[in-house]
Every structure is written in C-alpha cells, then in structure tokens.
C-alpha positions in Angstrom: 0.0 0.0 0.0 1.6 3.3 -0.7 0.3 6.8 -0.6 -0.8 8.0 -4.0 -2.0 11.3 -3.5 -3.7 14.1 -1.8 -5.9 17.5 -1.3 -6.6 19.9 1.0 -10.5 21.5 0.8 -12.9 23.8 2.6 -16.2 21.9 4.1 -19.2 24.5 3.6 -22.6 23.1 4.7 -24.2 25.1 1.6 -22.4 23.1 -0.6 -25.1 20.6 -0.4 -28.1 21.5 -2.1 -30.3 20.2 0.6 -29.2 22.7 3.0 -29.7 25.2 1.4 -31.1 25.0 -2.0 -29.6 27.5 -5.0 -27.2 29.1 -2.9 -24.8 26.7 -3.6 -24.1 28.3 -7.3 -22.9 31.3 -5.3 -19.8 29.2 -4.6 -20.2 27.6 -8.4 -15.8 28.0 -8.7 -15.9 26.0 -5.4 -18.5 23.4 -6.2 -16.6 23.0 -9.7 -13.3 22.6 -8.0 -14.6 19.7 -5.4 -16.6 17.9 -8.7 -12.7 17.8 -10.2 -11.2 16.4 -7.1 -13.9 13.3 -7.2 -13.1 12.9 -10.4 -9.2 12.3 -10.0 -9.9 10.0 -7.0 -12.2 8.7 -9.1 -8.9 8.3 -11.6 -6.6 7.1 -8.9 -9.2 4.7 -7.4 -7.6 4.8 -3.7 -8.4 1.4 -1.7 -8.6 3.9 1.6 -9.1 7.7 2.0 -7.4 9.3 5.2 -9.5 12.0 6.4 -8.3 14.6 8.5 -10.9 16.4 9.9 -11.3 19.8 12.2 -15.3 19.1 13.1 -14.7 15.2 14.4 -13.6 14.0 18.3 -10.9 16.6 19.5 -9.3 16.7 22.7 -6.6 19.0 23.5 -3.8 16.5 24.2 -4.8 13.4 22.1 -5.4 13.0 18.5 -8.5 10.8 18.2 -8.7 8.1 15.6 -12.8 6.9 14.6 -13.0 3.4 15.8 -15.3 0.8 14.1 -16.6 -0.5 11.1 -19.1 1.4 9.8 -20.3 5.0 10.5 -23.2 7.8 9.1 -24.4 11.0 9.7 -26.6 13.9 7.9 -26.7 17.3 7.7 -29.8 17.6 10.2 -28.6 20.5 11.9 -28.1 22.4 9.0 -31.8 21.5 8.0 -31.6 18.8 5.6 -32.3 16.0 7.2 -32.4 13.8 4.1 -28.9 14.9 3.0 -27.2 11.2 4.4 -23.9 9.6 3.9 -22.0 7.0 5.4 -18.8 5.1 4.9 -16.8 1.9 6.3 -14.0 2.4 8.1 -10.3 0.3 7.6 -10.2 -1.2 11.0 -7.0 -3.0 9.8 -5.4 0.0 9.0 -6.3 1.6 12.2 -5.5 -0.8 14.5 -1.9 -0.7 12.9 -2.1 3.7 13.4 -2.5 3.0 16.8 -0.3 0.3 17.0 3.0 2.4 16.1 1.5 5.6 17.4 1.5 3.2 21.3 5.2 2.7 19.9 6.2 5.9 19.8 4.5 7.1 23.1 2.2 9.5 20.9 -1.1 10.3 22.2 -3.1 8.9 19.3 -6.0 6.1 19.0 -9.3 5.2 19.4 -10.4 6.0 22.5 -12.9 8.4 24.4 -15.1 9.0 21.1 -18.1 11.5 22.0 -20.2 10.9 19.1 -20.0 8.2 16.5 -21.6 10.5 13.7 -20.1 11.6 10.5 -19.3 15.3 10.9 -19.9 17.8 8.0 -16.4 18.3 7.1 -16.1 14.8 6.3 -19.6 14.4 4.7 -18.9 17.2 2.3 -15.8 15.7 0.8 -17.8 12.1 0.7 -20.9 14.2 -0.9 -18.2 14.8 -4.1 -16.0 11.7 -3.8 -19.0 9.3 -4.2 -20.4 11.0 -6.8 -17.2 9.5 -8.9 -16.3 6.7 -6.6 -17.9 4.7 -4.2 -15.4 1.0 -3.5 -12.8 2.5 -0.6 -13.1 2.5 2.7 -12.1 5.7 5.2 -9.4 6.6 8.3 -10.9 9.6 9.8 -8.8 11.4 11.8 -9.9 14.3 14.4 -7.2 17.3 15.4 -6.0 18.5 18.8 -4.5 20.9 20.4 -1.4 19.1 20.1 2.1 20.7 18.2 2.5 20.7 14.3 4.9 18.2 15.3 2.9 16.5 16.3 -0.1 16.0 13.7 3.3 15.6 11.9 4.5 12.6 12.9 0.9 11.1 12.9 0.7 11.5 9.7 4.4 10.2 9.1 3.0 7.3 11.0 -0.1 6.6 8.7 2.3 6.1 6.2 4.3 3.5 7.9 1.6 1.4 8.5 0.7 1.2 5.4 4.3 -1.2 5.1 4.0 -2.7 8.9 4.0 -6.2 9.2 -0.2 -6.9 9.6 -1.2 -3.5 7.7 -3.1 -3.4 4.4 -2.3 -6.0 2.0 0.6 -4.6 -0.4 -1.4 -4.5 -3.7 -3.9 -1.4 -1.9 -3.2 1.9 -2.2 -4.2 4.6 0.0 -5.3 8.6 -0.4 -4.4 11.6 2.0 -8.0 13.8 2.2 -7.3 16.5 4.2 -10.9 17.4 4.8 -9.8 21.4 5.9 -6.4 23.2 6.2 -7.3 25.2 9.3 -7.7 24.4 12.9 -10.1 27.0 13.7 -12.7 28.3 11.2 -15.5 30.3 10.8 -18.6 30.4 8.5 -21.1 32.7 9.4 -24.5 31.8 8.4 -28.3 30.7 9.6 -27.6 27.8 11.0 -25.1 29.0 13.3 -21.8 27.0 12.4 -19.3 29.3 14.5 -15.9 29.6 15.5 -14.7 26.2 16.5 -11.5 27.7 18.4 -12.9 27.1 22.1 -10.7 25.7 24.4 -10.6 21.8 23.9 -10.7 19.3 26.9 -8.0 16.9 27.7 -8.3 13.5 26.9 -7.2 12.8 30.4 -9.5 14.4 32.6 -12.2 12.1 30.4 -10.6 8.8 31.4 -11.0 9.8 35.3 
C-alpha cells in the first residue's frame, strides 16, 4: 500500500443543495473545484481515504482516531435532514495507526469517542467523492491541540503502517484527504456553524 495522493479543501454546509437550495451556485468555482477532485480520485481509485478532519472527536492532548466499522451521519442541523452519507471504516489500517502511534509514546488512537456521527467536514468531501467513486473505505482522523509536530509525525505514521507487518495488503493503495487546512474556522451563516477555536478538553480528565 503506498500513498498515491492528496488535497486539501474547505467543508461549507451550503455546498449541499439540501441545505440550502440554490445558494450553492454562489460558490459555483468552489462546487466545480470539489466535482474535479472526485473525479481524479475517481482516476486514482484509492483502496482507503485518510481524512483529516477539524469538526470530528478533538481533545486538547490526544489526537483521536474513529474506531469501528461502519459510521453515518446527515446534515440535520443544518436543516436537511435527508442529505445522508456513510462510509466503512479500515479497522485494519487503524488498529496498525495505533499500534506504532502506542510505539512511539504519541497520544493517538481510538479511545474516548463522543459521538460516533459523521461530521460535516467529512460528509462534504464524501458528498463529491461518491459522486465519482464509491469502493474504498475511510481513516478519519480528528485534530488536537497538540504541536504541528505532532499531527506531523501522525501522519508520518499513517504512512508506515501502510508497510508494517499486519497492515493493508501490499497491492492497496491509500489517499491523504485532508478534509480542511485550518484548525479554527469560521462560517457565518443561519444555521449558526461558529468559530470552533474554544478551548478543547483533555483526553485525560475524560478517562478519570
């Protein structure tokens, strides 16, 4: 398995037209943009897609990993309740993250999920990449309030599993999705998606 590509994208709710219908030609450079980057997954055909996102499980010293096999959500509380996606997970491949990340003494895994739901920066990517392609599965990865260094070495260590004795099968390749460059953003708009810089709570106090 070896890493054959990546992209870095913004995650606004209106993208969808069920959330908010027409206004999403308003962003029609963005919308076009997104429909091009499902179509070169589409072209690379990526066994898993790594996705890095801002809006799932954060804690301010411990980088959360999605556990499981299987997860969904919707974009309910942006007022399309019908808008739906889900996605399998590579349990394979994150039990081997977590593996080398217990290695390494970094404070990475699957523990102390809050909520099991697909958050919107991960369904709007999905929303575009399944339009194209629909046979990989999906690493979603939450940040912290960790270093660079060390959402850094995370990903340094996603790559190694993908060679670590009892990772993916050698013949799969995998995809980088970084579902938003920014830690904290901000979207004004009606359905109140807001700054998401608030302090973050430590993994540690959780697991007392």
């Amino acid at each position: 398995m070896s890493i054959v590509g990546a992209f870095a994208v913004p995650h606004p709710p209106l993208i969808i037209p069920e959330v908010s219908p027409g206004e999403e030609r308003g962003i029609q450079p963005t919308v076009d943009a997104y429909d091009e980057v499902g179509r070169r997954i589409a072209g690379l055909a990526p066994d898993t897609i790594v996705i890095s996102s801002p809006h799932s499980t954060q804690y301010y010293d411990y980088l959360h990993i999605s556990p499981g096999a299987h997860a969904s959500g919707s974009f309910a509380r942006f007022g399309a309740r019908g808008a739906r996606y889900s996605c399998d997970y590579d349990e394979r491949l994150v039990r081997t993250i977590c593996q080398l990340a217990d290695r390494d003494e970094l404070p990475a895994g699957t523990a102390g999920e809050r909520n099991p739901e697909l958050d919107h920066a991960t369904m709007v990517p999905l929303h575009f990449i399944q339009r194209h392609y629909t046979d990989f599965k999906v690493v979603r990865i939450g940040l912290s309030g960790l270093s660079p260094a060390a959402h850094y070495e995370l990903g340094k260590l996603v790559q190694e599993a993908n060679k670590a004795p009892g990772g993916p099968p050698k013949n799969q390749s995998q995809f980088f999705f970084q579902a938003a460059p920014f830690f904290s953003t901000y979207c004004p708009c009606r359905y109140g998606h807001r700054s998401y810089s608030a302090p973050l709570i430590r993994f540690r106090s959780v697991l007392r």
